[in-house]
MIKOLGU-158753 format. One record per atom (N, C-alpha, C): residue in three letters; atom name; z, y, x. Coordinates in steps of 0.05 Angstrom, whole numbers, always signed. Example, Ala and Ser with C-alpha at 12.3 -4.5 7.8 and 13.67 -1.06 7.14 Angstrom:
2
<rec><code>ALA</code><site>N</site><w>+156</w><v>-114</v><u>+264</u></rec>
<rec><code>ALA</code><site>CA</site><w>+156</w><v>-90</v><u>+246</u></rec>
<rec><code>ALA</code><site>C</site><w>+156</w><v>-66</v><u>+264</u></rec>
<rec><code>SER</code><site>N</site><w>+142</w><v>-45</v><u>+257</u></rec>
<rec><code>SER</code><site>CA</site><w>+143</w><v>-21</v><u>+273</u></rec>
<rec><code>SER</code><site>C</site><w>+157</w><v>+1</v><u>+258</u></rec>
***
This chain:
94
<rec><code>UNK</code><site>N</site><w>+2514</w><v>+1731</v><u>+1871</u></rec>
<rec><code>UNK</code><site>CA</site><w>+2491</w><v>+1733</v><u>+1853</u></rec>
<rec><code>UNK</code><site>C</site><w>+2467</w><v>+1719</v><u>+1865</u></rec>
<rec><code>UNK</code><site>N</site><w>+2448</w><v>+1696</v><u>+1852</u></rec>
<rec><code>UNK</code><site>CA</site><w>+2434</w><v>+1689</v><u>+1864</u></rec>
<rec><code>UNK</code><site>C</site><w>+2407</w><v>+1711</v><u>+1855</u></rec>
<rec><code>UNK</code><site>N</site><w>+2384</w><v>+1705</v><u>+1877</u></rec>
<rec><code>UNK</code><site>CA</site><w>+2357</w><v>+1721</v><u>+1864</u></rec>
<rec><code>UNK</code><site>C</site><w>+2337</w><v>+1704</v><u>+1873</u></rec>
<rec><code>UNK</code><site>N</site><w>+2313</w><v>+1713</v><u>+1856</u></rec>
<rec><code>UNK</code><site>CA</site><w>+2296</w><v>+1689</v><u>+1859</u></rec>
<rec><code>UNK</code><site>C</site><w>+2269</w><v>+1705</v><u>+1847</u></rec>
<rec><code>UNK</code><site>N</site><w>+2240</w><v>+1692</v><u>+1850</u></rec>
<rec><code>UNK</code><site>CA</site><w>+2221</w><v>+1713</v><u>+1841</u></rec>
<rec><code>UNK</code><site>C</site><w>+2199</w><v>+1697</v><u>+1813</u></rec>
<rec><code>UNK</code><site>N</site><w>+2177</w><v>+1690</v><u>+1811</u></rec>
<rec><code>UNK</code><site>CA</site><w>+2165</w><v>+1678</v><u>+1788</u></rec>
<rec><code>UNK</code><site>C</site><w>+2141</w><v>+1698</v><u>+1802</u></rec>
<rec><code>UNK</code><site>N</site><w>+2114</w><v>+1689</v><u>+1814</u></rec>
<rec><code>UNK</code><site>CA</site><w>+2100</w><v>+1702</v><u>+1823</u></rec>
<rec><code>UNK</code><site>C</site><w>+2069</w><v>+1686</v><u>+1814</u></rec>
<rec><code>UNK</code><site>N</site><w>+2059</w><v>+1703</v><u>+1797</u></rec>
<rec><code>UNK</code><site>CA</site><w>+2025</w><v>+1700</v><u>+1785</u></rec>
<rec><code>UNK</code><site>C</site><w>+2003</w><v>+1690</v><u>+1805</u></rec>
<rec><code>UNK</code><site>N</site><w>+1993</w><v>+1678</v><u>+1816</u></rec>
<rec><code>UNK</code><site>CA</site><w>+1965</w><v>+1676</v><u>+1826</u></rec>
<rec><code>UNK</code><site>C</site><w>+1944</w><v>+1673</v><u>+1812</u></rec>
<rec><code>UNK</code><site>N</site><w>+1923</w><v>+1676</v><u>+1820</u></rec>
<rec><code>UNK</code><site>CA</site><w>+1896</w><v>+1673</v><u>+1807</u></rec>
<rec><code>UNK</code><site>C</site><w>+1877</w><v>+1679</v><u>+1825</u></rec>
<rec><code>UNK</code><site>N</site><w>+1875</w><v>+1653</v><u>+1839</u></rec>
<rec><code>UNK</code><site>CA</site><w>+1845</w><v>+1642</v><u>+1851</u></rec>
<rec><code>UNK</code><site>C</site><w>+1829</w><v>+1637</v><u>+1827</u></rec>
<rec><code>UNK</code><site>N</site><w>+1800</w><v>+1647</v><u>+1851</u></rec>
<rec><code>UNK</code><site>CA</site><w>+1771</w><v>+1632</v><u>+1832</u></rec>
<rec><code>UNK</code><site>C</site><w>+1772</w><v>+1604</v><u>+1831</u></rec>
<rec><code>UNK</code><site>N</site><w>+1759</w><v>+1601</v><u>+1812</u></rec>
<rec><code>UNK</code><site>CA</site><w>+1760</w><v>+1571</v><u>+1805</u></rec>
<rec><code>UNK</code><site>C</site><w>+1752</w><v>+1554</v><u>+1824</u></rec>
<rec><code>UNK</code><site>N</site><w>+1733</w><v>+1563</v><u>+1847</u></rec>
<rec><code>UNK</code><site>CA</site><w>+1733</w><v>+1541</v><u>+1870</u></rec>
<rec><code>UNK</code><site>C</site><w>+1745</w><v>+1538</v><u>+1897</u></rec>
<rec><code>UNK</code><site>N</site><w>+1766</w><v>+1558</v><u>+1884</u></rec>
<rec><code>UNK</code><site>CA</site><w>+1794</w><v>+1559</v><u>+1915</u></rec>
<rec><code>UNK</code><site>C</site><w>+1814</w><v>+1545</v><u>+1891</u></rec>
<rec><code>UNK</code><site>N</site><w>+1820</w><v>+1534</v><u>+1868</u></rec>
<rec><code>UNK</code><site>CA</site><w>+1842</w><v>+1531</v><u>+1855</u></rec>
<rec><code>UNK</code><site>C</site><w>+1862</w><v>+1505</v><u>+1869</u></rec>
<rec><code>UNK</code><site>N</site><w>+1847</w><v>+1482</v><u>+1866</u></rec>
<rec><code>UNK</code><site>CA</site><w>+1853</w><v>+1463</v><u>+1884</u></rec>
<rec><code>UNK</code><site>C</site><w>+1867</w><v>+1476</v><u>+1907</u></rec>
<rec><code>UNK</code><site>N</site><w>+1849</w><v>+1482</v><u>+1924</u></rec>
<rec><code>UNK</code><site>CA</site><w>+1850</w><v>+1491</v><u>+1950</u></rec>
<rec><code>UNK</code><site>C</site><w>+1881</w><v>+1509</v><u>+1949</u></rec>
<rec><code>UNK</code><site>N</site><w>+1879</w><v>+1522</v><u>+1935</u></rec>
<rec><code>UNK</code><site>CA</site><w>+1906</w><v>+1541</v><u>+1927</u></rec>
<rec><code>UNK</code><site>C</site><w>+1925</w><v>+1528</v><u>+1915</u></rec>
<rec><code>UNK</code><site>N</site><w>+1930</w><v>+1516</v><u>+1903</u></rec>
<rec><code>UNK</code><site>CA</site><w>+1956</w><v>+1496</v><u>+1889</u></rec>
<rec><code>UNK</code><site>C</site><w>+1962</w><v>+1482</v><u>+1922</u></rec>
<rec><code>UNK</code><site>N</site><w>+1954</w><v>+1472</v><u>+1929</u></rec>
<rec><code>UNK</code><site>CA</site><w>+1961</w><v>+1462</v><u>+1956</u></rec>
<rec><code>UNK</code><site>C</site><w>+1978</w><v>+1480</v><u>+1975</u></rec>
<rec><code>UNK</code><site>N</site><w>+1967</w><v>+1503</v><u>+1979</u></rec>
<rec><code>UNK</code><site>CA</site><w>+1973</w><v>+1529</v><u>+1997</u></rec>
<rec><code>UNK</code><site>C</site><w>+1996</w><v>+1534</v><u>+1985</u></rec>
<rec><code>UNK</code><site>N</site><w>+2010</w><v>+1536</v><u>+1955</u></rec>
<rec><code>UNK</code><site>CA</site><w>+2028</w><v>+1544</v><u>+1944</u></rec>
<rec><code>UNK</code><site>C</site><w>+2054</w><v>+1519</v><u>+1942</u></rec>
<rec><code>UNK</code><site>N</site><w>+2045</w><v>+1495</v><u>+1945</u></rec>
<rec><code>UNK</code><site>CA</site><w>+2061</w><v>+1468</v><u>+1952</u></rec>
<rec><code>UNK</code><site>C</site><w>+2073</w><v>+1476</v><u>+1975</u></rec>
<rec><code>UNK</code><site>N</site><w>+2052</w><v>+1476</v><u>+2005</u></rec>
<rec><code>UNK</code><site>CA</site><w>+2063</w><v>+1479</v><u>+2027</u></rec>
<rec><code>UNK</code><site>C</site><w>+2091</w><v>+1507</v><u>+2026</u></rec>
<rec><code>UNK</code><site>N</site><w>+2079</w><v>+1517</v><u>+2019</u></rec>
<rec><code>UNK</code><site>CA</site><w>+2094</w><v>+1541</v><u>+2023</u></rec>
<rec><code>UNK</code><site>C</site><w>+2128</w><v>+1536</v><u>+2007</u></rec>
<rec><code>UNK</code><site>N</site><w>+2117</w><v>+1534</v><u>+1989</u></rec>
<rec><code>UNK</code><site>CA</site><w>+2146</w><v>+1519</v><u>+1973</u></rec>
<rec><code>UNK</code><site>C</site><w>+2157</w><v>+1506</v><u>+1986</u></rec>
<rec><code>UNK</code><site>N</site><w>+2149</w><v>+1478</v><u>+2002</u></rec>
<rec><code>UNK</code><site>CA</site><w>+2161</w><v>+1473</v><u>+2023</u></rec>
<rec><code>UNK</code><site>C</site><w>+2170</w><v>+1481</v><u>+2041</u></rec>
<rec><code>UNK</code><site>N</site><w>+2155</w><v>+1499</v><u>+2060</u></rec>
<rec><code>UNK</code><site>CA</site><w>+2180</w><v>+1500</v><u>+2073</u></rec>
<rec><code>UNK</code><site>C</site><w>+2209</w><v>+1526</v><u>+2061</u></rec>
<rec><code>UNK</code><site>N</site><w>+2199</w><v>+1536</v><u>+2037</u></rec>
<rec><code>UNK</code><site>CA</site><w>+2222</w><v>+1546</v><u>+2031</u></rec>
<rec><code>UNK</code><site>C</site><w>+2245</w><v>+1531</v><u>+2016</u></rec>
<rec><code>UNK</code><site>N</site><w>+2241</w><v>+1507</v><u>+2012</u></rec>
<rec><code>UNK</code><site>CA</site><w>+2265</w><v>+1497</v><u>+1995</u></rec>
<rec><code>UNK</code><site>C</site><w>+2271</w><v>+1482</v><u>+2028</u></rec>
<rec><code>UNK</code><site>N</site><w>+2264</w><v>+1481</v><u>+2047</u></rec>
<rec><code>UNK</code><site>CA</site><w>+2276</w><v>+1479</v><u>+2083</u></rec>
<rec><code>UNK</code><site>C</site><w>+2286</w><v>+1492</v><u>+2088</u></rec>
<rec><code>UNK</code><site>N</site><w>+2294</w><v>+1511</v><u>+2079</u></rec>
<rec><code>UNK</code><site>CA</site><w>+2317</w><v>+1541</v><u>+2096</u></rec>
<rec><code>UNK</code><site>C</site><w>+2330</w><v>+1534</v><u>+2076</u></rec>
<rec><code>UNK</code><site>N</site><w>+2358</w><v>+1548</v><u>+2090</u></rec>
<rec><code>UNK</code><site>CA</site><w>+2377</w><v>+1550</v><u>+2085</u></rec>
<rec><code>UNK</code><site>C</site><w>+2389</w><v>+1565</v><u>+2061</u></rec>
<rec><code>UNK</code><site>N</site><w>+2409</w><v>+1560</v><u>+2041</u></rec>
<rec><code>UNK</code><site>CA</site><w>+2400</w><v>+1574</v><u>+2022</u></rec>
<rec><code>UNK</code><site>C</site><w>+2382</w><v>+1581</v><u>+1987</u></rec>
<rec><code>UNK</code><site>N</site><w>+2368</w><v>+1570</v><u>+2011</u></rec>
<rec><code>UNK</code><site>CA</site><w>+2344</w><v>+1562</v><u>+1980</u></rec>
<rec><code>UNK</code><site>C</site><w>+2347</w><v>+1542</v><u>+1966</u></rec>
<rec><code>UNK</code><site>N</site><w>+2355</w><v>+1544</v><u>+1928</u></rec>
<rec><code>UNK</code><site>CA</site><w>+2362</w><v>+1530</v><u>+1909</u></rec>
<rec><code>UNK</code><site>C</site><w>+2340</w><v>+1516</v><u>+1900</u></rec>
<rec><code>UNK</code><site>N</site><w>+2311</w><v>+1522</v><u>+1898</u></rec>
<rec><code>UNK</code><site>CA</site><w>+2288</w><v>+1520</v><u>+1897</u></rec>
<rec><code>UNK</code><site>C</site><w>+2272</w><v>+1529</v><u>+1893</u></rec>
<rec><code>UNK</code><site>N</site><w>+2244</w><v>+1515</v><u>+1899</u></rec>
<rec><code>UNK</code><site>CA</site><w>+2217</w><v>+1532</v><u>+1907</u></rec>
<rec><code>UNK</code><site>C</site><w>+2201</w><v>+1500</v><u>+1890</u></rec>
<rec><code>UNK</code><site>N</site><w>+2184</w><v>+1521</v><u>+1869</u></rec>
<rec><code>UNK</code><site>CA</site><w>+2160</w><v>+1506</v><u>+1860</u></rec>
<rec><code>UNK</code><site>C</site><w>+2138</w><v>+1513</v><u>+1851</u></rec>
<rec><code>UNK</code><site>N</site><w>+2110</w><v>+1497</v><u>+1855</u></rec>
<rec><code>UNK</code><site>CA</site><w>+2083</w><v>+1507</v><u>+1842</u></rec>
<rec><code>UNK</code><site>C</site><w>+2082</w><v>+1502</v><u>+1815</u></rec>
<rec><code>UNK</code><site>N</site><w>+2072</w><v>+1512</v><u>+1803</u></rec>
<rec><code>UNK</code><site>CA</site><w>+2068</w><v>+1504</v><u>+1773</u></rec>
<rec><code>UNK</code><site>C</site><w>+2035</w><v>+1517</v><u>+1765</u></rec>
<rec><code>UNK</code><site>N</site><w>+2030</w><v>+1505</v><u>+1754</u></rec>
<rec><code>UNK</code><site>CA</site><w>+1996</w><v>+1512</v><u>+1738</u></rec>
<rec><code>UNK</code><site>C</site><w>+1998</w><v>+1530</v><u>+1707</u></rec>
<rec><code>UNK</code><site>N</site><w>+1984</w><v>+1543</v><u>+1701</u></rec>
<rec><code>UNK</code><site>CA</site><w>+1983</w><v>+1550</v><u>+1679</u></rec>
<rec><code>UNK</code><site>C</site><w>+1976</w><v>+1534</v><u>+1663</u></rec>
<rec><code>UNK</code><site>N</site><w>+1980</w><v>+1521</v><u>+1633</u></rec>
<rec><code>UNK</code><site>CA</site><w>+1961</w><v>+1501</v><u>+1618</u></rec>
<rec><code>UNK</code><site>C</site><w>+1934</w><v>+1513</v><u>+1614</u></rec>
<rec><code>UNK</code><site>N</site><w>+1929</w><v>+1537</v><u>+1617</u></rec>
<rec><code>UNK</code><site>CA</site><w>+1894</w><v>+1551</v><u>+1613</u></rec>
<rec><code>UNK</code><site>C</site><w>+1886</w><v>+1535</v><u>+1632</u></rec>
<rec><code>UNK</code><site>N</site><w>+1897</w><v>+1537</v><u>+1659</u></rec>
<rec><code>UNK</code><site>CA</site><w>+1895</w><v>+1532</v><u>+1685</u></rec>
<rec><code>UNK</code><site>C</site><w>+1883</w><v>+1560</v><u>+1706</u></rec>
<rec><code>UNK</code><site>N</site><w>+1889</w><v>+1589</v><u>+1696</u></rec>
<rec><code>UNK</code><site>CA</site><w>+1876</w><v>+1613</v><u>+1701</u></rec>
<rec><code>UNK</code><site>C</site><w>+1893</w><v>+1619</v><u>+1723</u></rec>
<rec><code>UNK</code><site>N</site><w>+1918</w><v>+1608</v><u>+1726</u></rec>
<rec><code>UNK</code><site>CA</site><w>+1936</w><v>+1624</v><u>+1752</u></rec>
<rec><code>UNK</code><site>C</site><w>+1957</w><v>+1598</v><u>+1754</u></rec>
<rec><code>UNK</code><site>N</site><w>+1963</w><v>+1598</v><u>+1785</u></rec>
<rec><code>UNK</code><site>CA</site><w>+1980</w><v>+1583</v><u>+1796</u></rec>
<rec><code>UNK</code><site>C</site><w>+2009</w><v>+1602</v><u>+1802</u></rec>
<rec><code>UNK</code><site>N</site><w>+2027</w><v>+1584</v><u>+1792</u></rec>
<rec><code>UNK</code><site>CA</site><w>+2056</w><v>+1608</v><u>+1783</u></rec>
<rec><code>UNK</code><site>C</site><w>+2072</w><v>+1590</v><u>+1812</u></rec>
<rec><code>UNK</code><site>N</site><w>+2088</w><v>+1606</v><u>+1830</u></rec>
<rec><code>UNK</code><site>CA</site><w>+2104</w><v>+1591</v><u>+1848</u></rec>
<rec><code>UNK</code><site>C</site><w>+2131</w><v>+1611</v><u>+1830</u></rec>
<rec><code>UNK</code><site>N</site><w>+2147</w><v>+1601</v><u>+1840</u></rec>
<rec><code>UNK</code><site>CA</site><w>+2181</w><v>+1605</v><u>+1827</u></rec>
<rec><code>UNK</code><site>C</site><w>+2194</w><v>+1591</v><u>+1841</u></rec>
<rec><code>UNK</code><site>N</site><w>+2217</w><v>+1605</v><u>+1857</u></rec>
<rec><code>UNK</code><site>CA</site><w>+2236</w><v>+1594</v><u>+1875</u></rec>
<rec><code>UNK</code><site>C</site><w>+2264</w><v>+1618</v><u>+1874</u></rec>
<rec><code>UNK</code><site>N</site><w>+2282</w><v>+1596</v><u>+1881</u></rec>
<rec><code>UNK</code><site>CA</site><w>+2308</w><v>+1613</v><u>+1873</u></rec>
<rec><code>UNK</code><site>C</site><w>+2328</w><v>+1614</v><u>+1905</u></rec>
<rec><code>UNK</code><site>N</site><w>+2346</w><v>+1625</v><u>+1904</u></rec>
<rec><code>UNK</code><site>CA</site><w>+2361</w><v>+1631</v><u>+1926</u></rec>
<rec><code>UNK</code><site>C</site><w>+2389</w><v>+1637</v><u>+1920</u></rec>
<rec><code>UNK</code><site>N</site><w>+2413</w><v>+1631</v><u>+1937</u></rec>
<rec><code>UNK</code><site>CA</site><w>+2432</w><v>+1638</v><u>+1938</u></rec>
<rec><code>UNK</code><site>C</site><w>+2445</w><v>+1671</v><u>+1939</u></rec>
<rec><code>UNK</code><site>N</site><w>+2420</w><v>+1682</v><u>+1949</u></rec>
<rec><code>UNK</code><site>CA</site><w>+2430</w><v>+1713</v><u>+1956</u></rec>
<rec><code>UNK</code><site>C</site><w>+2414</w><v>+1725</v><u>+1962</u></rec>
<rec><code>UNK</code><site>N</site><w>+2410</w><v>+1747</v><u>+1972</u></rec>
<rec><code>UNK</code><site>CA</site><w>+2384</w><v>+1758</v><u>+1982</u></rec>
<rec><code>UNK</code><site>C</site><w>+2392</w><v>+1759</v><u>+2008</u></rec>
<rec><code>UNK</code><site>N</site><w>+2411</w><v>+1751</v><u>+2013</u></rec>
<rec><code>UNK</code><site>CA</site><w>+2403</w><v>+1747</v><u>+2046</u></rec>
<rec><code>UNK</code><site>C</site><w>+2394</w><v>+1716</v><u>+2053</u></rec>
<rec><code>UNK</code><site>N</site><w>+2396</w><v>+1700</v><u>+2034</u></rec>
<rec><code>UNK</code><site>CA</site><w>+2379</w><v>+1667</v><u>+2043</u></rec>
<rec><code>UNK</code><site>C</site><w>+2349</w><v>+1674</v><u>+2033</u></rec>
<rec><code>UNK</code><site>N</site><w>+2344</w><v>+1698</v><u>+2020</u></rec>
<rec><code>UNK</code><site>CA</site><w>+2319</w><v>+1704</v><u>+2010</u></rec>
<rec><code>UNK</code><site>C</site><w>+2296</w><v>+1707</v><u>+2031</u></rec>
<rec><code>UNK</code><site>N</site><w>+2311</w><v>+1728</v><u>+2047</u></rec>
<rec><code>UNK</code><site>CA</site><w>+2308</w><v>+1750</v><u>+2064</u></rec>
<rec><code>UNK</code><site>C</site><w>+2295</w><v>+1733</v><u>+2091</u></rec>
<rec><code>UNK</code><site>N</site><w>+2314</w><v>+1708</v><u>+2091</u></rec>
<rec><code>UNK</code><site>CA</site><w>+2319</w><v>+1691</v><u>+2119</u></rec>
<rec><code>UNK</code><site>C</site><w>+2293</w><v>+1665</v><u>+2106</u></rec>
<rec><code>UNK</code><site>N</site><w>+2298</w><v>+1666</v><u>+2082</u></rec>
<rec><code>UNK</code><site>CA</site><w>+2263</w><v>+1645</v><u>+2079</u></rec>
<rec><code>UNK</code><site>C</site><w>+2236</w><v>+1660</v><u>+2082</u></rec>
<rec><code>UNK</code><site>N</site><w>+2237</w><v>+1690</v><u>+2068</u></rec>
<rec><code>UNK</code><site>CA</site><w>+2208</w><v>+1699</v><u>+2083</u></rec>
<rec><code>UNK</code><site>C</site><w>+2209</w><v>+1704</v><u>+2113</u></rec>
<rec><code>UNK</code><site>N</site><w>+2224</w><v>+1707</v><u>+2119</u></rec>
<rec><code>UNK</code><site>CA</site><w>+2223</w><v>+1705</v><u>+2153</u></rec>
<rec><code>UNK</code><site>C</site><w>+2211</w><v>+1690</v><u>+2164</u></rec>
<rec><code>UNK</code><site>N</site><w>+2224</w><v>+1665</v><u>+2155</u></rec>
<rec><code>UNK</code><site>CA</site><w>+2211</w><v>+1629</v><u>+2169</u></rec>
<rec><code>UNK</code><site>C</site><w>+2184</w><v>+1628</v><u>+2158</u></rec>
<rec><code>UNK</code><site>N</site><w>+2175</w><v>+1642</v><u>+2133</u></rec>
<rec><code>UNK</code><site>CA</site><w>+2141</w><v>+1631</v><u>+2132</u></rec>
<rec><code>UNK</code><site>C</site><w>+2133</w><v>+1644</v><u>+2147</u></rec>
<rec><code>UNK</code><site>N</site><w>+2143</w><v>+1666</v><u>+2153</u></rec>
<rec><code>UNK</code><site>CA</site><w>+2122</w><v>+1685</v><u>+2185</u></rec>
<rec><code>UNK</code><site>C</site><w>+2118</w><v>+1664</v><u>+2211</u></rec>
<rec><code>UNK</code><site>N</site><w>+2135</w><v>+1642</v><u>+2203</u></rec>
<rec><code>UNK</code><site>CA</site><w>+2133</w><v>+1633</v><u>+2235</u></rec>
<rec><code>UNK</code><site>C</site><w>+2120</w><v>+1604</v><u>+2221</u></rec>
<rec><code>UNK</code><site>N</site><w>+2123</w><v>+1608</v><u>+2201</u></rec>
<rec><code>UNK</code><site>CA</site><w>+2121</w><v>+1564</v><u>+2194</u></rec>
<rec><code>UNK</code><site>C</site><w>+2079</w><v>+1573</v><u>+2194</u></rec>
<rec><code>UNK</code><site>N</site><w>+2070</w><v>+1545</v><u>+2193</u></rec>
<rec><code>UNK</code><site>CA</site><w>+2046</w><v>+1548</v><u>+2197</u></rec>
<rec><code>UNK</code><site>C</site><w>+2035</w><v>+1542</v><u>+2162</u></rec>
<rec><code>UNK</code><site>N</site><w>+2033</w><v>+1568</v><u>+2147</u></rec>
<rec><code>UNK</code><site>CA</site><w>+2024</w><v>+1560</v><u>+2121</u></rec>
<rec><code>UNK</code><site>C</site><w>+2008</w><v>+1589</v><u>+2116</u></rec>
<rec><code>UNK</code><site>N</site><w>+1989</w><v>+1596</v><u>+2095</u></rec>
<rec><code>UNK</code><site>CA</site><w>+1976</w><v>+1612</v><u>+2093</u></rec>
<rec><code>UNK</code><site>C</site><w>+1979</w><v>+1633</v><u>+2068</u></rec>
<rec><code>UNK</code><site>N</site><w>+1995</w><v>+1649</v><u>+2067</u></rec>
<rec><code>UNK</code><site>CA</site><w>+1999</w><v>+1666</v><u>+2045</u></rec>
<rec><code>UNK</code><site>C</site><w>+1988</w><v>+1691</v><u>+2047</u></rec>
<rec><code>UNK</code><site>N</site><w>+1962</w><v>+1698</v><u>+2058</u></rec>
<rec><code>UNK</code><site>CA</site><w>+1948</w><v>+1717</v><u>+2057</u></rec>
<rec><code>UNK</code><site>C</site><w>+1939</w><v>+1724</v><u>+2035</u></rec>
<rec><code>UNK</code><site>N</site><w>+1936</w><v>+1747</v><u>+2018</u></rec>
<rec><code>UNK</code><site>CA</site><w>+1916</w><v>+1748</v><u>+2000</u></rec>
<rec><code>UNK</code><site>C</site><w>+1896</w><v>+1761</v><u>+2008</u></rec>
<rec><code>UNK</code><site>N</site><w>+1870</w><v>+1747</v><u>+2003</u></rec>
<rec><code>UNK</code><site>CA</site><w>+1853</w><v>+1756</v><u>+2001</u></rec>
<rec><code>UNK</code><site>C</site><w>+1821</w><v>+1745</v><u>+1986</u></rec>
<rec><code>UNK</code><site>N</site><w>+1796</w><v>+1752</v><u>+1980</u></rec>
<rec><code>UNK</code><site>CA</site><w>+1780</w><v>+1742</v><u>+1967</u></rec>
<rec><code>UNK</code><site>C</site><w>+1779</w><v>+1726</v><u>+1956</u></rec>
<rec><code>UNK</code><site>N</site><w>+1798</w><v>+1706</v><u>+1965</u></rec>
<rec><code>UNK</code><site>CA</site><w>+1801</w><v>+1679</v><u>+1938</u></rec>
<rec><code>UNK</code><site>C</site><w>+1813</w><v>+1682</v><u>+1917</u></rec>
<rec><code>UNK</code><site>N</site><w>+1828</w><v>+1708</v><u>+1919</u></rec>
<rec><code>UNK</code><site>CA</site><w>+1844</w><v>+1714</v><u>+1889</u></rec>
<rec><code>UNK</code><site>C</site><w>+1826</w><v>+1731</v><u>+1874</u></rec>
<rec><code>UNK</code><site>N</site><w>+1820</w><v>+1726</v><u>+1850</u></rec>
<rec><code>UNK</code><site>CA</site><w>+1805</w><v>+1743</v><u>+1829</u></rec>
<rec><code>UNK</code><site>C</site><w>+1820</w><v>+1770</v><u>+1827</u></rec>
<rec><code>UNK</code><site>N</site><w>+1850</w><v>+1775</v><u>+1824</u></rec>
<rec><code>UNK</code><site>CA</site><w>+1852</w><v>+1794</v><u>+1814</u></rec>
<rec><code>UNK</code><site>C</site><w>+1883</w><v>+1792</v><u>+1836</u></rec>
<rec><code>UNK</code><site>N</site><w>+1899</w><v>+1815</v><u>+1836</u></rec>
<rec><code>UNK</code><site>CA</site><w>+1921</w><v>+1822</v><u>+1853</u></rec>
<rec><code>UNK</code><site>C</site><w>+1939</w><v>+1792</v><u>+1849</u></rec>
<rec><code>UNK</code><site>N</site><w>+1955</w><v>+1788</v><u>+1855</u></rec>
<rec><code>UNK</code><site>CA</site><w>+1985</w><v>+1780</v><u>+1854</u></rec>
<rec><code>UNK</code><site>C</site><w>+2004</w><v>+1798</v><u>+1836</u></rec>
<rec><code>UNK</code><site>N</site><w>+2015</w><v>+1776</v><u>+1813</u></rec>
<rec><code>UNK</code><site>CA</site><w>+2042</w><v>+1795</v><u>+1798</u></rec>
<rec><code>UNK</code><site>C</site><w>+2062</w><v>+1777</v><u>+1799</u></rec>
<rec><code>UNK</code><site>N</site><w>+2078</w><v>+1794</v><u>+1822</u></rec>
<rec><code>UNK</code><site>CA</site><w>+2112</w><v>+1787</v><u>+1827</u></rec>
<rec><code>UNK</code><site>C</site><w>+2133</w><v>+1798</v><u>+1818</u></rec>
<rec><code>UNK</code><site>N</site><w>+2152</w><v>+1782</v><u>+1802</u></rec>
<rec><code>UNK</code><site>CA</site><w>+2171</w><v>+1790</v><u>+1790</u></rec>
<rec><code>UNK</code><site>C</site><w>+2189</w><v>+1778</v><u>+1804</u></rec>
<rec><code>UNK</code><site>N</site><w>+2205</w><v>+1799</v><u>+1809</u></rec>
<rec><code>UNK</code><site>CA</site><w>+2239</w><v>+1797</v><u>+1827</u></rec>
<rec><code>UNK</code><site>C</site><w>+2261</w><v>+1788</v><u>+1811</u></rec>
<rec><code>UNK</code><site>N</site><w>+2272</w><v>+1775</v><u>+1809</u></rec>
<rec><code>UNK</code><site>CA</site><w>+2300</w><v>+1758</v><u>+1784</u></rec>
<rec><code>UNK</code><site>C</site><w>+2324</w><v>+1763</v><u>+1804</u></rec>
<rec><code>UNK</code><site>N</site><w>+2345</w><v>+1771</v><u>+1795</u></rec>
<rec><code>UNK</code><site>CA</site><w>+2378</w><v>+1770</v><u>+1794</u></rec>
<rec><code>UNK</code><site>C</site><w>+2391</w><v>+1756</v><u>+1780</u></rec>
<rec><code>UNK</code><site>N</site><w>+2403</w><v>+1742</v><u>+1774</u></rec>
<rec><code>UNK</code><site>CA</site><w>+2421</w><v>+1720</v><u>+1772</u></rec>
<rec><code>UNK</code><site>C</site><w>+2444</w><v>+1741</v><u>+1750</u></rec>
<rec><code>UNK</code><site>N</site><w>+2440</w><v>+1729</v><u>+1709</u></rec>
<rec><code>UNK</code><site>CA</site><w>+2462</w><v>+1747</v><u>+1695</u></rec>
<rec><code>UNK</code><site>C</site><w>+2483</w><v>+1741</v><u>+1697</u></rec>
***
């Protein structure tokens, strides 16, 4: 069964740039591990939230890509540049 997630952002409008970038990197290095089917940024057409969506073979190639961003040098902190929380949705493979 593969799993994979579809996750909301929403920076202020003068981290958006700045954030589409942060969400590239990061995609990168997850479609680098092992496992991973893919990882991408996408924009909203409003342009109100930056959507990443990446898929996986299993939840253990899942498991083994958040691992490597703990160590890779990219920045997935949330904090004050997002207007409003993060909404992550978890996918399983029908």
């Amino acid at each position: 069964m593969s799993v994979g997630f579809v996750a909301m952002h929403y920076p202020h409008a003068d981290h958006h740039d700045a954030f589409v970038a942060r969400v590239q990197r990061v995609a990168g290095v997850l479609r680098s591990t092992p496992g991973c089917l893919g990882a991408e940024c996408w924009v909203t057409a409003a342009g109100d939230a930056v959507v990443s969506i990446a898929r996986w073979e299993s939840e253990a190639a899942q498991a083994a890509s958040m691992q490597a961003l703990g160590s890779a040098d990219v920045d997935v902190a949330y904090d004050e540049r997002e207007v409003r929380p993060r909404e992550i949705t978890a996918l399983v493979s029908a």
